[in-house]
N, C-alpha and C positions, 0 to 999 in steps of 0.2 A: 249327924244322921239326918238332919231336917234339910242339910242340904241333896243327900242321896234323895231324899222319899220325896222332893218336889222337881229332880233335876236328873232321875237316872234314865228313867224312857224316855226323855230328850232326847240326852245324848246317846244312848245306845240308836234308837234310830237315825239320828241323824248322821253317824258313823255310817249305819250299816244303807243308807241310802246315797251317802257317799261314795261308798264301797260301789252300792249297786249302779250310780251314773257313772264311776270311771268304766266298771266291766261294760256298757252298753255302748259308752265311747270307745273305746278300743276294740270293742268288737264290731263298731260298725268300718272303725278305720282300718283293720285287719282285712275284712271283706270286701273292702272295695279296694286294698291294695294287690290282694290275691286275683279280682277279677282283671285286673289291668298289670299284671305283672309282665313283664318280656324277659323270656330265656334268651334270648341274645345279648343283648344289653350285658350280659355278666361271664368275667371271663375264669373265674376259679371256685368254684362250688363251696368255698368256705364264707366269701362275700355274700352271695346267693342267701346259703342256710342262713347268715347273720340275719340280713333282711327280711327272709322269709319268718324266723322266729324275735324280731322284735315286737315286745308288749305281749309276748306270752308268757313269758314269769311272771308278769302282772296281775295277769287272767288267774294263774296257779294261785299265785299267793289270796288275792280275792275269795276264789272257791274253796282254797285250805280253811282262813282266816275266820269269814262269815259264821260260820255255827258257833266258832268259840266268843266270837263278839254277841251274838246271840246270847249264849249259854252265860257269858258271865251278867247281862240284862237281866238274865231268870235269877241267878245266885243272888244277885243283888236284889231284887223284888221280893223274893225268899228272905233274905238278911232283916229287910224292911218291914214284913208280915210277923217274921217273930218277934223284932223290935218291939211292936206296936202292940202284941199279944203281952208279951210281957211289961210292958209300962200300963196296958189297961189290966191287966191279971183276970181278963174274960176268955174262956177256952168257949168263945162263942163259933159252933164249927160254918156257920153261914161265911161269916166275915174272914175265916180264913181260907178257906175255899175259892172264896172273892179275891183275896189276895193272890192265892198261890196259881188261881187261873190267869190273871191279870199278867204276873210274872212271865206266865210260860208264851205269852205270846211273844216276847224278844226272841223265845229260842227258832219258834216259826218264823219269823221275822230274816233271823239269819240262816236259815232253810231256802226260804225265798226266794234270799238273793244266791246261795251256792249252788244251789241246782240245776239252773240255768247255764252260770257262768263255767259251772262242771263240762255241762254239756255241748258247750260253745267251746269250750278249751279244747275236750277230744276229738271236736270235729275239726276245730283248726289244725291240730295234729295231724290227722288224718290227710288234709288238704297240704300240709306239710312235706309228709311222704311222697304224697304224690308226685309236687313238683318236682320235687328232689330228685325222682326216679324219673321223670320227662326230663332235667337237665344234664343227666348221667345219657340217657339214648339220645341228647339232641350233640352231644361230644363226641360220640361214638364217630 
């Protein structure tokens, strides 16, 4: 336990900042492959969508992921406050309050990072479709 309560919001953020530089890498790499994409270039719309939807299951997984990596930061800060309640047998409510707020900031933490990369992913979608449907009237 002495290793949780001096080592769990390490690594919980440093997961979920992990998390957050791949999503802002791939979403810069997205964006600037979308700006410079050429419908010509591509002679069968399955190649196309391939390319157009590489590193978006990455994006998804990210924005699924992030709150439960969060959430188990808070369980586990949770775990560590009662530990600690019950090895000192003080129901002193400052210090628990202390703790259980301390906790809940991994959950915001992975808030943080999903929300963004939520909204990054539907608009890639979105930018998605559209090619899709400009490669469909440029075969026509």
């Amino acid at each position: 336990m002495d290793f949780l309560k001096s080592n769990a919001d390490y690594i919980i953020i440093i997961i979920l900042a992990l998390m957050s530089f791949i999503s802002l890498w791939f979403s810069i790499e997205r964006a600037l492959f979308y700006r410079r994409v050429n419908v010509k270039q591509y002679e069968n719309i399955e190649t196309y969508e391939k390319d157009l939807t590489k590193n978006l299951t990455t994006l998804y997984i990210i924005y699924s992921n992030a709150p439960y990596v969060g959430l188990l930061g808070t369980v586990t800060g949770i775990m560590i406050t009662f530990y600690d309640m019950g090895l000192s047998g003080n129901m002193d409510a400052k210090s628990i309050m202390l703790g259980l707020s301390l906790a809940l900031k991994a959950t915001a933490l992975g808030l943080c990072v999903a929300i963004p990369t939520l909204m990054i992913y539907n608009a890639f979608l979105r930018k998605v479709e559209v090619l899709l449907v400009e490669f469909k009237e440029s075969k026509k």
